[in-house]
C-alpha positions as a Markdown table, in Angstrom:
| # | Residue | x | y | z |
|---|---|---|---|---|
| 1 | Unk | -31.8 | -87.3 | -27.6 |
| 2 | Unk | -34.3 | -84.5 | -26.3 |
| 3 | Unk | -35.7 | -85.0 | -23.0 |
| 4 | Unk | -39.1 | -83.7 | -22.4 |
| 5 | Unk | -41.0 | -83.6 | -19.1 |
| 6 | Unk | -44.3 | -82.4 | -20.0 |
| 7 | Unk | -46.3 | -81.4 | -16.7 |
| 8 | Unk | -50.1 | -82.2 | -16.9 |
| 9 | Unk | -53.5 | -83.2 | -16.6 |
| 10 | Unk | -55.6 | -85.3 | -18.4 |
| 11 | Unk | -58.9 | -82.7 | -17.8 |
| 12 | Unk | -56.4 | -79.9 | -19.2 |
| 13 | Unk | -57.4 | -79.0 | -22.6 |
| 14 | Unk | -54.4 | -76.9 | -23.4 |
| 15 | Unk | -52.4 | -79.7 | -22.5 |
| 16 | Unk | -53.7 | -82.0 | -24.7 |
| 17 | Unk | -53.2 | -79.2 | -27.9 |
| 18 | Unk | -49.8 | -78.3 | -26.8 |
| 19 | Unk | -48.7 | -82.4 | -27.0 |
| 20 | Unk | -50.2 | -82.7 | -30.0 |
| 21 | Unk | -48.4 | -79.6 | -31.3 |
| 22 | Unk | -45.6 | -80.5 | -30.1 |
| 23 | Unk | -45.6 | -84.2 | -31.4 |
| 24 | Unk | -46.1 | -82.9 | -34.8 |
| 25 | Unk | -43.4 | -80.5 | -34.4 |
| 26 | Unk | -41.1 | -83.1 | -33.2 |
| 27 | Unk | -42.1 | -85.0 | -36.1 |
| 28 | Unk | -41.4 | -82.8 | -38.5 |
| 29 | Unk | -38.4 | -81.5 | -37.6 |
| 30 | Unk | -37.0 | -84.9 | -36.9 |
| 31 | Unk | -35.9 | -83.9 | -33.8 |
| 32 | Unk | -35.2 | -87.1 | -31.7 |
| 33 | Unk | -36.9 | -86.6 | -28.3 |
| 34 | Unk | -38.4 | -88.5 | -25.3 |
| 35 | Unk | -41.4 | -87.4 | -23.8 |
| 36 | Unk | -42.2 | -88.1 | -20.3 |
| 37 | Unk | -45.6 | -87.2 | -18.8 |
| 38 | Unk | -46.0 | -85.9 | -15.7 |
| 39 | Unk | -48.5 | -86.3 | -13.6 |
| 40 | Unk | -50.1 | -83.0 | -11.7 |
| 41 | Unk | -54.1 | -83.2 | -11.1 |
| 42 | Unk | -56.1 | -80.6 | -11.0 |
| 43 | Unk | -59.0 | -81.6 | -8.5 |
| 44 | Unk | -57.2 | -83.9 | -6.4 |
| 45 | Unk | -59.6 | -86.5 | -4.5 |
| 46 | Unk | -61.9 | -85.8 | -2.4 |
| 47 | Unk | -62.1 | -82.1 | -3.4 |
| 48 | Unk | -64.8 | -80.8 | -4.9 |
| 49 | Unk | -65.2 | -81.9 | -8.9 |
| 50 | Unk | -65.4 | -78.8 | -11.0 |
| 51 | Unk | -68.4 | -77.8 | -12.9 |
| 52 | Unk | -66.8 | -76.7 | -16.3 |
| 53 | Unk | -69.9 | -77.2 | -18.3 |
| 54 | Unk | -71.6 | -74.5 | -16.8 |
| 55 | Unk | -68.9 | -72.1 | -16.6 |
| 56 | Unk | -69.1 | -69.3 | -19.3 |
| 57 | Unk | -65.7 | -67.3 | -18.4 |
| 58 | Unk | -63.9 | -70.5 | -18.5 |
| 59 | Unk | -65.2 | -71.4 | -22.1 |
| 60 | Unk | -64.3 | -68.4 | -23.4 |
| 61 | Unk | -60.7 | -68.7 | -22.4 |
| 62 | Unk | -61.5 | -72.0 | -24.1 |
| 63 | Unk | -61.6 | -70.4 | -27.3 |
| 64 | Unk | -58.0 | -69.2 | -28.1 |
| 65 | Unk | -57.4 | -73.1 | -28.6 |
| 66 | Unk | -60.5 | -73.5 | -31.3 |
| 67 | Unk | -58.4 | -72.4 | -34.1 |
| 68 | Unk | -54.9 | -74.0 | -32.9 |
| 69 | Unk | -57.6 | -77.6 | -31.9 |
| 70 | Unk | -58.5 | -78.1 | -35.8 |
| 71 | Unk | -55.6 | -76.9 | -37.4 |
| 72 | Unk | -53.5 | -80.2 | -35.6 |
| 73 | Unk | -56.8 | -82.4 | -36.8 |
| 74 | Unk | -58.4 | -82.3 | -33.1 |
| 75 | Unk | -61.7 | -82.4 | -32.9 |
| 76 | Unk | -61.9 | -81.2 | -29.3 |
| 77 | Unk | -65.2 | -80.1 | -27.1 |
| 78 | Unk | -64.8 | -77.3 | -25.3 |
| 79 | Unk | -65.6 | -78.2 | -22.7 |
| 80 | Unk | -67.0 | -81.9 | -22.5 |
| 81 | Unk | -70.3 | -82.8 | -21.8 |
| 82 | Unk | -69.1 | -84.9 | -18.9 |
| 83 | Unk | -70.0 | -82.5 | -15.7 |
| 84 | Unk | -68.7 | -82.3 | -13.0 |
| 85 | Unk | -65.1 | -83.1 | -14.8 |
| 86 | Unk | -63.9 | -86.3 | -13.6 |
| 87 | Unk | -60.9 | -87.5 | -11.0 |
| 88 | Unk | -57.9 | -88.3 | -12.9 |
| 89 | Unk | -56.2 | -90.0 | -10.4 |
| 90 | Unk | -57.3 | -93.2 | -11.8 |
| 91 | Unk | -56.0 | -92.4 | -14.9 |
| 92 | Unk | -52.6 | -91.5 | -13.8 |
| 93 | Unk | -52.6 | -95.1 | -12.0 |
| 94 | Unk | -53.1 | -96.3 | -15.5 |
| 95 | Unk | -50.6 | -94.4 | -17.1 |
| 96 | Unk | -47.8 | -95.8 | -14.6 |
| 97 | Unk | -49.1 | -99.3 | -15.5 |
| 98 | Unk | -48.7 | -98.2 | -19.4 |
| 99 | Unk | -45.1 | -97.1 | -18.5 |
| 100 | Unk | -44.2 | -100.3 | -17.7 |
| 101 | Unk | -45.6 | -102.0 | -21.1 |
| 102 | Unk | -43.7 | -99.2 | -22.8 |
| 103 | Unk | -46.8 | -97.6 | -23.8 |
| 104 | Unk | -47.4 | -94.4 | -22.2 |
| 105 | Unk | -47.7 | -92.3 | -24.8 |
| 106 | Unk | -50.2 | -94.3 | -26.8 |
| 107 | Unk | -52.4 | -94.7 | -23.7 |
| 108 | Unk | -52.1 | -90.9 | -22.7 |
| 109 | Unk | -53.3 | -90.0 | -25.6 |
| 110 | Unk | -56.1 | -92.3 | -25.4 |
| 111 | Unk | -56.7 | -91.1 | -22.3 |
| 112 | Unk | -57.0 | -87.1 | -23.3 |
| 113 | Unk | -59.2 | -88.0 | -26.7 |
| 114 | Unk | -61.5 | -90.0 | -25.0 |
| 115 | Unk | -62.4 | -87.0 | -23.0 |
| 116 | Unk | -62.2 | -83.9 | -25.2 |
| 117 | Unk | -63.1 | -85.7 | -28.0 |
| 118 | Unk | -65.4 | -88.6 | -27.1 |
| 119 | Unk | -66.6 | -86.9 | -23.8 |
| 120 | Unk | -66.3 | -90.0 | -22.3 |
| 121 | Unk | -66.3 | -90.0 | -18.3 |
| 122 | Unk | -62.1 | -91.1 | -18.2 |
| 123 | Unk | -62.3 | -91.2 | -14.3 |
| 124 | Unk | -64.6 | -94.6 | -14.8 |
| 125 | Unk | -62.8 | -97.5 | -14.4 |
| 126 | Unk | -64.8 | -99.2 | -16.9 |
| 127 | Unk | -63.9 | -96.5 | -19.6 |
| 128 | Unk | -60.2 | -96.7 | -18.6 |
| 129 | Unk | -59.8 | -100.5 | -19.2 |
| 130 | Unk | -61.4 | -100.3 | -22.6 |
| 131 | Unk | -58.6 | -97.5 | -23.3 |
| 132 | Unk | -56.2 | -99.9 | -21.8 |
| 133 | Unk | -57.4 | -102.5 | -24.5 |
| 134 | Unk | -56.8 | -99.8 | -27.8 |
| 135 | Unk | -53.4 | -98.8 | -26.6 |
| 136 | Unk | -52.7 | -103.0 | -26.0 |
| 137 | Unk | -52.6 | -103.4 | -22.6 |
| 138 | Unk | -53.6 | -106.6 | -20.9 |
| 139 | Unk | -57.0 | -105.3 | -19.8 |
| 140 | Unk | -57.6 | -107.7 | -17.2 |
| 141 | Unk | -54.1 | -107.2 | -15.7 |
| 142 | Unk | -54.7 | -103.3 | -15.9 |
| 143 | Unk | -58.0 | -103.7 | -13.7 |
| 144 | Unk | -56.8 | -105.6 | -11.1 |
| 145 | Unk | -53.7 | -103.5 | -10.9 |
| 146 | Unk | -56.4 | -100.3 | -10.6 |
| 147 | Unk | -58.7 | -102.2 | -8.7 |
| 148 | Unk | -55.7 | -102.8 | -5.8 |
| 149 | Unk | -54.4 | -99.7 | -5.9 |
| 150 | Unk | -51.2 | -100.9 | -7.0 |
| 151 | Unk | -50.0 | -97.4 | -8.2 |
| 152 | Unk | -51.8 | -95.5 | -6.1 |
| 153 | Unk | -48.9 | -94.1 | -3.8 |
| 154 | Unk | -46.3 | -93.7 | -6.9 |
| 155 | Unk | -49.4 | -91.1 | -8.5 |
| 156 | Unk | -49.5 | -89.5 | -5.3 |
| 157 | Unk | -45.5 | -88.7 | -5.3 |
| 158 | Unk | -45.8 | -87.2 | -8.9 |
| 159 | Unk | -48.1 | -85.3 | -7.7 |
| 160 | Unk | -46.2 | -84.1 | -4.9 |
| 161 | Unk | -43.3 | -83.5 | -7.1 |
| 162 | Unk | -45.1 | -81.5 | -9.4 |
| 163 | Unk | -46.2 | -79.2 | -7.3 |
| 164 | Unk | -44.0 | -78.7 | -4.4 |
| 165 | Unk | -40.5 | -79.7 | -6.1 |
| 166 | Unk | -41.6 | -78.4 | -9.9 |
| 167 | Unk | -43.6 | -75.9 | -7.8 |
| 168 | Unk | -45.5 | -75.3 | -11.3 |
| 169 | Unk | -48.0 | -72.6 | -11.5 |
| 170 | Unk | -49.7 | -73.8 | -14.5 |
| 171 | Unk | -50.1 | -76.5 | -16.7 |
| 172 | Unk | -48.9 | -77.9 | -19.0 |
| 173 | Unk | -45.5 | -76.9 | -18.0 |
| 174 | Unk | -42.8 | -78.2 | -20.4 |
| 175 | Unk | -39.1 | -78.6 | -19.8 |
| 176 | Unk | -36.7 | -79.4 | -22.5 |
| 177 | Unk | -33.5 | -81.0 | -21.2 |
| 178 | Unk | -34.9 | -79.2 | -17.7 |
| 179 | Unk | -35.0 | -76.0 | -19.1 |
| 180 | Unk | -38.6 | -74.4 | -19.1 |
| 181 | Unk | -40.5 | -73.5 | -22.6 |
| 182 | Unk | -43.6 | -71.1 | -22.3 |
| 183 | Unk | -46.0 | -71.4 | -25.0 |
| 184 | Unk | -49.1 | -68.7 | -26.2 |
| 185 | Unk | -50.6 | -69.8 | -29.4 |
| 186 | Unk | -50.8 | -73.4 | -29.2 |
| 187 | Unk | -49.6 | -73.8 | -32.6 |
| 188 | Unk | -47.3 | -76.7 | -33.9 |
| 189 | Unk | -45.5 | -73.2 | -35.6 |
| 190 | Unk | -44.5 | -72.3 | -32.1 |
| 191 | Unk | -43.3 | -75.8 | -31.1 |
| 192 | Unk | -41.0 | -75.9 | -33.8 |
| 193 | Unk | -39.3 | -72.6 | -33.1 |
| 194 | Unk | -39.0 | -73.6 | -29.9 |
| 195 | Unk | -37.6 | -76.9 | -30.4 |
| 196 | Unk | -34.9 | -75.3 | -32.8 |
| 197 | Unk | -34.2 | -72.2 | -30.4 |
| 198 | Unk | -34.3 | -74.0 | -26.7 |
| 199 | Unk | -36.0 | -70.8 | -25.9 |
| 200 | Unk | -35.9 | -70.5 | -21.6 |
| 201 | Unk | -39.2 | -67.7 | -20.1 |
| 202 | Unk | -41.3 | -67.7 | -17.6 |
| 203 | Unk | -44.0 | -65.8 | -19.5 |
| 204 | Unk | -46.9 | -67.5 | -21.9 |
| 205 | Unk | -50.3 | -67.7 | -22.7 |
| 206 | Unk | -53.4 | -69.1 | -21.0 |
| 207 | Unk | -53.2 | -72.2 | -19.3 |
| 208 | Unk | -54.5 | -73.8 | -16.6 |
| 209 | Unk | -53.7 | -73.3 | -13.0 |
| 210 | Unk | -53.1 | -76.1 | -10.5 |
| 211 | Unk | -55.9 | -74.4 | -8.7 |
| 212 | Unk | -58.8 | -74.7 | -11.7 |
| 213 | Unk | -57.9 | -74.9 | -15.1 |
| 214 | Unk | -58.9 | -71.1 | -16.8 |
C-alpha cells in the first residue's frame, strides 16, 4: 500500500484541489494508498489573521486553480467571503479527534468544503461540531474534547514537525512512500502520472507558503 503524507492547511486552496485530484486519481487508477494529513497552519495563533478578501495579487494567483476547481466538480470561492481567514488550529484539534474514530479523511474534507465552498467561518467552534456531526462523529464528545483542549499540544507538535523537521517551504507538500512529488497544474491528469511514475523534484507550481498562502 501507498503511503501518502500530504502537508497542509485547511485555509490552503491549492491544497484542497490537489486532494481532490489526487483522490480521484487514486481512484482511478486503483492504486491502493493511505493518505495521512498533515497538519502545518498558516497563521498560527495569535498572529495576525490574513485579509485574503481584499487582496488582489493573491486572487489572481488564485486563478490558475479555476479551471483545475470545476474540472474535479469543486465549486470553490476564490477566495471566501469569510475575512480575515480564520485559525485552523481548532480544526486540526478536530481532525486528531476524527483520527481516532477512523474518520479523518471524511471530516478533512468537510472541513476544506465548508470553507471554499460554503464560506463558512471553519475556525468557529460551533461550525466545527456541526461538521463533526456530517462526518459521524459524536458531536457532543468532539466539543468537549475541543472545548478542553484535549489535542491541543499533539496540533502544536505537527506543526512543529512540519516546519522544522519537514522544513517545507510550501504547501501542500506531498510525499509518496517519503519521497516528495511537486505538482503545477492541479489536474487529476498530473496525479495519475505521478502516481504511476513516483516522480521525486523539488520544482512545481504555485502554492502557498508557510509564511502567506500566494
Amino acid at each position: 500500500m501507498l503511503d501518502i503524507l500530504f502537508v497542509t492547511d485547511f485555509v490552503c486552496p491549492y491544497c484542497l484541489v490537489a486532494k481532490v485530484a489526487l483522490e480521484q486519481a487514486l481512484e482511478e487508477t486503483g492504486i491502493e494508498a493511505q493518505i495521512r494529513v498533515q497538519p502545518l497552519e498558516l497563521t498560527p495563533e495569535p498572529k495576525e489573521r490574513v485579509d485574503v478578501c481584499h487582496d488582489e495579487e493573491r486572487k489572481k494567483r488564485y486563478q490558475i486553480l479555476v479551471e483545475p476547481a470545476r474540472a474535479l466538480g469543486l465549486d470553490m470561492k476564490l477566495p471566501p467571503s469569510v475575512c480575515p481567514r480564520p485559525y485552523t488550529r481548532l480544526a486540526f484539534e478536530g481532525l486528531f479527534f476524527a483520527q481516532e474514530q477512523r474518520q479523518e479523511n471524511v471530516y478533512a474534507d468537510l472541513v476544506y468544503r465548508a470553507y471554499f465552498e460554503a464560506e463558512q467561518d471553519i475556525g468557529d467552534l460551533d461550525v466545527l461540531c456541526s461538521l463533526a456531526g456530517k462526518a459521524g462523529l459524536n458531536t457532543s464528545a468532539f466539543r468537549q474534547a475541543l472545548e478542553a483542549g484535549t489535542y491541543t499540544a499533539q496540533v502544536k507538535e505537527a506543526v512543529d514537525y512540519s516546519r522544522n523537521t519537514l522544513q517545507v517551504s510550501g504547501i501542500p507538500s506531498i510525499y509518496l512512500n517519503d519521497r516528495p512529488i511537486s505538482i503545477e497544474t492541479y489536474t487529476k491528469e498530473e496525479m495519475i502520472q505521478l502516481l504511476q511514475e513516483g516522480q521525486d523534484t523539488s520544482s512545481g507550481g504555485f502554492c502557498c507558503g508557510i509564511d502567506g498562502c500566494g
